[in-house]
N, C-alpha and C positions, 0 to 999 in steps of 0.2 A: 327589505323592509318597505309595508306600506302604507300608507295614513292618508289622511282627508286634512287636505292645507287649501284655507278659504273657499270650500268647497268642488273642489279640484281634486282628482284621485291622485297621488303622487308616490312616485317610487326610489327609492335610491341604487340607482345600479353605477357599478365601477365609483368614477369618481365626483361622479355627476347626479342632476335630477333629469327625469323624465316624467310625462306622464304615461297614466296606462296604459294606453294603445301603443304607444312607441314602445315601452317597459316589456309588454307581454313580445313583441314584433322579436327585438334583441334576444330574451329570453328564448323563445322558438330557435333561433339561430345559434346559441349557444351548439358546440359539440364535444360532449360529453362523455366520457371512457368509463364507466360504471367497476371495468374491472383494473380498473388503474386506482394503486393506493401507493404512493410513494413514499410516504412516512409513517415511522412506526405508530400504532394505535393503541387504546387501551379502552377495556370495559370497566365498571363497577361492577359489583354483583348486586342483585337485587333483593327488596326487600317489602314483604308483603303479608296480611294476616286474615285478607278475608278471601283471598283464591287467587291465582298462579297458573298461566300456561308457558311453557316453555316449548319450543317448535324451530324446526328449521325455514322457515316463510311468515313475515308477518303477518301477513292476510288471516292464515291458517291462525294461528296464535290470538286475534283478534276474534276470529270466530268463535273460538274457544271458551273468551272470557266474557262476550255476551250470554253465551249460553248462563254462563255461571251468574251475571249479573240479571239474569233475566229467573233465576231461582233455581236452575238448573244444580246438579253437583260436580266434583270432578269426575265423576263416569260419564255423564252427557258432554259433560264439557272437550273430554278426549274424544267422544264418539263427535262433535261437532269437531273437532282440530281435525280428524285422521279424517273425514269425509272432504271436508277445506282442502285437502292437505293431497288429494286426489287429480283436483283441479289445477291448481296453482301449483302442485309442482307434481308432474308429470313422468317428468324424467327416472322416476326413483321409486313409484310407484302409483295405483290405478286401481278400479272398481275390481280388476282382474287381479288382484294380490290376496295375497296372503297374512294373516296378522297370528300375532302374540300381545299376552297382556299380563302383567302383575299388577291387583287391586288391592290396595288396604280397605279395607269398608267392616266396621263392626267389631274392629279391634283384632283383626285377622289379614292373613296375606294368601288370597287367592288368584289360582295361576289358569291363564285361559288358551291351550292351545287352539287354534282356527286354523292349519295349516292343512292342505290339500291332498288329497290322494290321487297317485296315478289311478289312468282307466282303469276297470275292471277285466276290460278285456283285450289289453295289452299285455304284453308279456315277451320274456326272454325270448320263446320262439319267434316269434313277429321280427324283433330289431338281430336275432343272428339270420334269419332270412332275407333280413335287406345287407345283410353284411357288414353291420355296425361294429365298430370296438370300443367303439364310447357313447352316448346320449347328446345328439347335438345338441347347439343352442339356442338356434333357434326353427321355427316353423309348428306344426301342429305336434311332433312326438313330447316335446319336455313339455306340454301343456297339464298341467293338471288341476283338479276341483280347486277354483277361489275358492278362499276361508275368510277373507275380510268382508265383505257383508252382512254375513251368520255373525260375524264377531262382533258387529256394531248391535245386532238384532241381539243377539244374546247377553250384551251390557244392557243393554237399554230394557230389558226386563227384570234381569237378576238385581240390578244394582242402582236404575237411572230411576228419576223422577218427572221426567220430561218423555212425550213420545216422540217416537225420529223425527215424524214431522216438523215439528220446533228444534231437535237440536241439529237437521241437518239444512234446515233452512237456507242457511247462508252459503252452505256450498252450490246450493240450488242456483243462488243470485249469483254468485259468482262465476260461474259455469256460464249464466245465461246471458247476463250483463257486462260480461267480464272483465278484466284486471288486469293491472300492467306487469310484467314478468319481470321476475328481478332476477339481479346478476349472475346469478351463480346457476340458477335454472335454467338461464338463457345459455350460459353458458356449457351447460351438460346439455342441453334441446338440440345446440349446433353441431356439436360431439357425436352425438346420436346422429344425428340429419346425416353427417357425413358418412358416418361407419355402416350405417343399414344403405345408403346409394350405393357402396360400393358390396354389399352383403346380400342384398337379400332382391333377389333376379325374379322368384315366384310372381304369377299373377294375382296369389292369392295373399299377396304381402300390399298390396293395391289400398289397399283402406286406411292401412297405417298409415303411408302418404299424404291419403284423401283428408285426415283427420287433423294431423299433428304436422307435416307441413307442405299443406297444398301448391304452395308457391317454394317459400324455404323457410326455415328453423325462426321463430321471434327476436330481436333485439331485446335488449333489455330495457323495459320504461315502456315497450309495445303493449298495446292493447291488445290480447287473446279471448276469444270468445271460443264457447263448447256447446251449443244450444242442446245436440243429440247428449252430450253430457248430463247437462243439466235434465231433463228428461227420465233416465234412466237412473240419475239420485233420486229424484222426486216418486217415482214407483217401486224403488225399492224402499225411500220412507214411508210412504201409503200404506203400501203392504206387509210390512215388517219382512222386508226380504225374500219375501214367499213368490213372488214373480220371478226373482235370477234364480232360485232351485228349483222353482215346480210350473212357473207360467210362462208367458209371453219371451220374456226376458234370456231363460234356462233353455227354450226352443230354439232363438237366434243364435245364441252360444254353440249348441251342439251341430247345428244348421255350416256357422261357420269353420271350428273345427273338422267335423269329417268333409266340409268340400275341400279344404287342403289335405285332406289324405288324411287325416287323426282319426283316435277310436274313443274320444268320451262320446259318451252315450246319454240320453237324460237321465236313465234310473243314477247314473253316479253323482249328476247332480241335486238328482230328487232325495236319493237317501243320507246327504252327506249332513253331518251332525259335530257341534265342536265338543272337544275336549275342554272340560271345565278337570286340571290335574292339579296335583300338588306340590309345589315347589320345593324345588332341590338347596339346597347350600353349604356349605365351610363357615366354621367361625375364625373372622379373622383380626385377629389382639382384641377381642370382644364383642366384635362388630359382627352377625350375621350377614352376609352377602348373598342373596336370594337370587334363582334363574330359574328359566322354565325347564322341566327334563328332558331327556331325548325325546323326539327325536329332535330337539335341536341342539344348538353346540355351544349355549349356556355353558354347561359341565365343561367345555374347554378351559375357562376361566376362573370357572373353581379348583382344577387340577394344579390350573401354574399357583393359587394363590394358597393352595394348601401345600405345595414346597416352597413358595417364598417367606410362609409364616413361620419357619425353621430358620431363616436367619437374622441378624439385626441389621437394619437398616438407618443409617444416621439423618444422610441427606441424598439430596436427591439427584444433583448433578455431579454425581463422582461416576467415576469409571466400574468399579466394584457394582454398584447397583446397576448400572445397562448391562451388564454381563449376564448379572443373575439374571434379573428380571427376562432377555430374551433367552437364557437357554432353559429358563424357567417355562417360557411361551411354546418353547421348539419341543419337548418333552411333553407336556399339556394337549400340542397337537398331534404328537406321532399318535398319543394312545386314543385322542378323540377320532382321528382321522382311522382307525383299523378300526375302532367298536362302536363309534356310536352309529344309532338307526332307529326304524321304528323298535319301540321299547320289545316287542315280540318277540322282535327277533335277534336283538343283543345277544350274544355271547357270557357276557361279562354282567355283572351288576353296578349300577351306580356307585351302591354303597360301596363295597369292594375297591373300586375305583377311587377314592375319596375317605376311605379311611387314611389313620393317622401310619399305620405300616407301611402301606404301599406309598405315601407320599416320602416320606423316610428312605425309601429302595431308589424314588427318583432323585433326590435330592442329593444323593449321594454319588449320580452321575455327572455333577453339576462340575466340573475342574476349573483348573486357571485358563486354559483355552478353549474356544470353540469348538464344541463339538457335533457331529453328524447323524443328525436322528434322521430317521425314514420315513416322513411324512409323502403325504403325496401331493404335487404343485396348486395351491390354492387360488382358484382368479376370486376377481375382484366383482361384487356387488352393489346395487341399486338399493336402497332403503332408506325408509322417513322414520324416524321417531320422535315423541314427545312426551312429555310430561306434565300430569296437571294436580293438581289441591287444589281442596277448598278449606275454607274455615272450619268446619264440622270433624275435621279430622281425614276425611277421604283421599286418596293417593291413588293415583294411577302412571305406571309403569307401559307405555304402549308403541308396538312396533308395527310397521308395513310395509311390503315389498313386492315390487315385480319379481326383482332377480333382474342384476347384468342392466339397469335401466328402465329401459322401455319393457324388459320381458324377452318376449318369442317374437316379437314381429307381427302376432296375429291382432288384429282387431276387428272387431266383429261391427261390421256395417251396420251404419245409421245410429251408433248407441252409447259410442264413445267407448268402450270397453275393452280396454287393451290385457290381453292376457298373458299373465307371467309363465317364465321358462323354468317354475323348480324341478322339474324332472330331469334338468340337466345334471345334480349333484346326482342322480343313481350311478351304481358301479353295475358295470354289463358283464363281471366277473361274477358266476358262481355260487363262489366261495366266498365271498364278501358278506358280510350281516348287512349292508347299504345298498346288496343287488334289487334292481326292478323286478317287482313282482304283481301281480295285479292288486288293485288298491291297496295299497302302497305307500304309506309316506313315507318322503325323501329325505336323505340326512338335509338338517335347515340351518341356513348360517342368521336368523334372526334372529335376536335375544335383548329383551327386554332385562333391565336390573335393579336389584330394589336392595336397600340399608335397612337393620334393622339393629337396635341394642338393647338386652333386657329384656325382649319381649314388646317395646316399643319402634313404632315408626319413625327411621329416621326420613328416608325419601325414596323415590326416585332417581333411576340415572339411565342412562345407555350411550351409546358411539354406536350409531350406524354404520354400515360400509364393508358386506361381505365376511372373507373372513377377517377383518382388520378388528371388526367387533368384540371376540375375545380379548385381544391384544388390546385395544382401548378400554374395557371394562378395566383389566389388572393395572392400566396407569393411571386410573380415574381413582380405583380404589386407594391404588398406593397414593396419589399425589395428595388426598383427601385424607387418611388414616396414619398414614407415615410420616407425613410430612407437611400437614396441617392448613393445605392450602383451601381456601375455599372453593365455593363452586365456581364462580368465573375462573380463577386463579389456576385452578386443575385441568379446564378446559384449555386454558390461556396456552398453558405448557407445553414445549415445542413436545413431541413423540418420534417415536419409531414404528418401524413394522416390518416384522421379518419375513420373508416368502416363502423360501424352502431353501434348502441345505445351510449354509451359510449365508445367505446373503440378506443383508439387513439391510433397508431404505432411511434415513434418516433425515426429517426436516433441518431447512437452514438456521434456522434459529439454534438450533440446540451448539451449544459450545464445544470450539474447534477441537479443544483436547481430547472431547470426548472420541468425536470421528476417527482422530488419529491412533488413540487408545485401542478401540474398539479393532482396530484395523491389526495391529499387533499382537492382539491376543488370536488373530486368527479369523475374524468376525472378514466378509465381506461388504465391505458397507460404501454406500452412493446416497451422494445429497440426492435428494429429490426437492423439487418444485410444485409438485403438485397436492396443491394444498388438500386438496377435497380426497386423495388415496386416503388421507391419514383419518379417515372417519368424522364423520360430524356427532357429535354428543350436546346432549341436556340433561341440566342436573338441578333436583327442587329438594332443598331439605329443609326439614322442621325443629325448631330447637324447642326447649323443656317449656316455653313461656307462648306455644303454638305459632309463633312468626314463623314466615316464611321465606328462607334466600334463597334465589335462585342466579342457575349461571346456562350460557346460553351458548355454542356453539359459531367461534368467529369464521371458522375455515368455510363457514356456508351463508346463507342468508339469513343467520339465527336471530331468533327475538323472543323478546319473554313479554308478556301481557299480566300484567297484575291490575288485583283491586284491594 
């Protein structure tokens, strides 16, 4: 606390006065554990009626809701959070990502996919002649065409009131001025730092270094500056994007890829174009639950929630419901993991997939023990989502991602532009509908979520985090529709996340019985620690009287910005 006592600046620290020079001296010397929280915590949920950002970075969230106070809507408003959201948090995603969107706008729910195509002139024979049997992780092959730029450029025409230049403004500042890193960034930055020193040996892995940590990885509360970042925002707001596919920006890109041995080329980024598609869903106890279609793995989440809507669910921490619920998830993914892909080349049909028979046929595999479906091992993903409203009714549903973090390890000198690894989900099998092909997009584990009842908007939602995304969608919806909890309250709630065959991760929080339960019926299950596996999510919804609550993801640096 400070005040002005007889003209004297004066402070109260510990048990004492000082004045401010001493005050600030102490303060400097304090030391600090950002990621040290020893007692248990609790959010409200929030409550708001003229506009709502919800985000994992406050900064980002902050950016968001000037746009919207500045007359912006919730479309500019996500396009200013997702640009924020590049800078400030890094670790999870970049100019070099990929995005997905679901928009309420006009009494309608439209679905945006932006997500990349492999080269054109890559292919199966290329990676059986280096002698691959999987698609690494990283370096120039899993590189594929950004979609998140086009997707900001293609909000901001269809749907925004604002030009980029004002709603990406602030990332600009922030990039260039820049911002103190909070915890949980710092703490994925160091993560990274360490796992690419010991990873990535190439010369041409040299810039990610140079970029992101010249010396080593940020503290948290450190100041980070992007100036080549900031820069390369600032020309793709100019331009409406048309420099990272067709100019300056699209040349350094390609420049950098094939001098590590890659094969994008400009035409793949000159002609790359997004998907403006139509959103998929399950009615579930009245509630439509919206996602994007393949090729992303949305439909994973509809699958488990269209056999969970077959049985009754009382409460939420019995042992009965974790059962369901993950052999509910484990079934959802066996059949996501064999079919889904680009829509061309599917096999199967969504509808098919999703109808009330075939849910029926899995749910009826569902027994008193664990059982063994044939997925293939899922890792674990880098992604930012948010959410945002405004008064006028507008919703946005909005995701981005390198993939794995940082991406590939590439970043293209001078420019800030780190480029994601989704090329890594291809299968180098065949016979797979998810095999590499030339342009190409890859099975996508980003998935944006959107509520609807009636025909009306309920909200926004998502859980970011690989494939952990499905699996947070189904507890978000259950913890919210089943079981009545709000938006913080849903988020609040310890989860699970199943990996592959049996084996379930289950946060500390959740009650002992359940672990032990869980364990006897067959389930192999391990606390985990780590908070940030279990996905970070945000959730905005709207009730009959247009207020707005919102709830915000604790396991990250979540925050909600209201007006």
């Amino acid at each position: 606390m400070v005040w002005r006592l007889f003209g004297l600046t004066v402070a109260w620290v510990g048990m004492g006065y000082t004045t401010s020079s001493e005050c600030y001296h102490r303060v400097t010397m304090l030391k600090l554990d950002a990621a040290h929280y020893p007692y248990p915590s609790r959010r409200s949920a929030v409550y708001a009626n003229r506009g709502m950002v919800a985000t994992s970075q406050p900064l980002a969230a902050q950016a968001g809701l000037a746009v919207l106070q500045a007359g912006g809507n919730a479309i500019d408003a996500a396009i200013a959070t997702a640009a924020a959201l590049t800078v400030v948090e890094p670790t999870a995603n970049g100019i070099g990502s990929d995005a997905f969107a679901l928009v309420w706008h006009g009494g309608k729910l439209h679905g945006l996919n932006a997500s990349g195509p492999s080269p054109r002139s890559l292919s199966l024979t290329d990676t059986s002649a280096m002698g691959l049997a999987s698609m690494p992780k990283y370096g120039p092959l899993p590189v594929t065409v950004p979609g998140a730029p086009a997707a900001w450029a293609a909000l901001a025409s269809r749907f925004g009131r604002l030009p980029l230049t004002t709603s990406m403004a602030r990332a600009v500042e922030l990039a260039r001025d820049g911002f103190p890193v909070s915890p949980i960034v710092a703490f994925a930055w160091q993560q990274a730092t360490r796992l690419f020193q010991s990873e990535l040996k190439a010369p041409y892995f040299k810039p990610w270094f140079d970029t992101f940590a010249p010396e080593r990885a940020p503290q948290a509360g450190e100041l980070w500056r992007s100036p080549s970042h900031a820069d390369t925002l600032q020309d793709i707001a100019q331009t409406g994007a048309s420099s990272f596919y067709r100019g300056a920006l699209a040349e350094k890109i390609v420049a950098c890829v094939q001098g590590a041995g890659g094969y994008l080329q400009g035409y793949d980024l000159a002609d790359y174009q997004v998907d403006w598609c139509q959103p998929i869903s399950v009615n579930y106890r009245g509630f439509d639950v919206w996602e994007i279609p393949p090729n992303g793995h949305g439909l994973v989440a509809l699958l488990a929630l269209n056999i969970l809507k077959g049985f009754d669910f009382q409460e939420r921490d019995t042992l009965l419901t974790h059962h369901r619920q993950i052999e509910a998830i484990k079934l959802a993914f066996a059949d996501g993991l064999a079919h889904i892909a680009e829509p061309a080349h599917m096999r199967v049909s969504v509808a098919d997939l999703l109808s009330d028979a075939y849910a029926d046929q899995r749910r009826a595999l569902i027994g008193a023990q664990a059982a063994l479906p044939t997925p293939g091992e899922p890792p674990r993903g880098g992604t930012v989502y948010l959410s945002t409203a405004d008064g006028d009714g507008n919703m946005v549903s909005f995701i981005q991602s390198n993939y794995m973090g940082f991406g590939s390890g590439l970043v293209v000198p001078g420019t800030g532009i780190a480029l994601q690894n989704r090329g890594n989900n291809f299968s180098l099998d065949s016979a797979h509908p998810n095999c590499l092909a030339p342009g190409k997009r890859p099975y996508h584990t980003i998935i944006p979520g959107f509520l609807t009842k009636n025909g009306a908007a309920v909200g926004p939602f998502g859980v970011m985090g690989g494939f952990m995304q499905p699996q947070g969608h189904v507890q978000v919806v259950m913890n919210t529709v089943d079981f009545g909890l709000n938006p913080q309250a849903s988020l609040d709630a310890p989860r699970w996340e199943w990996e592959s065959g049996r084996r379930v991760n289950i946060e500390r929080a959740t009650p002992e019985h359940l672990f032990h339960g869980l364990a006897a019926l067959g389930h192999e299950v391990a606390w985990s620690g780590n908070r940030i596996g279990f996905g970070r999510g945000q959730i905005i919804w709207r009730n009959a009287q247009g207020v707005l609550c919102g709830g915000t993801e604790p396991r990250t640096d979540g925050a909600i910005a209201a007006w």
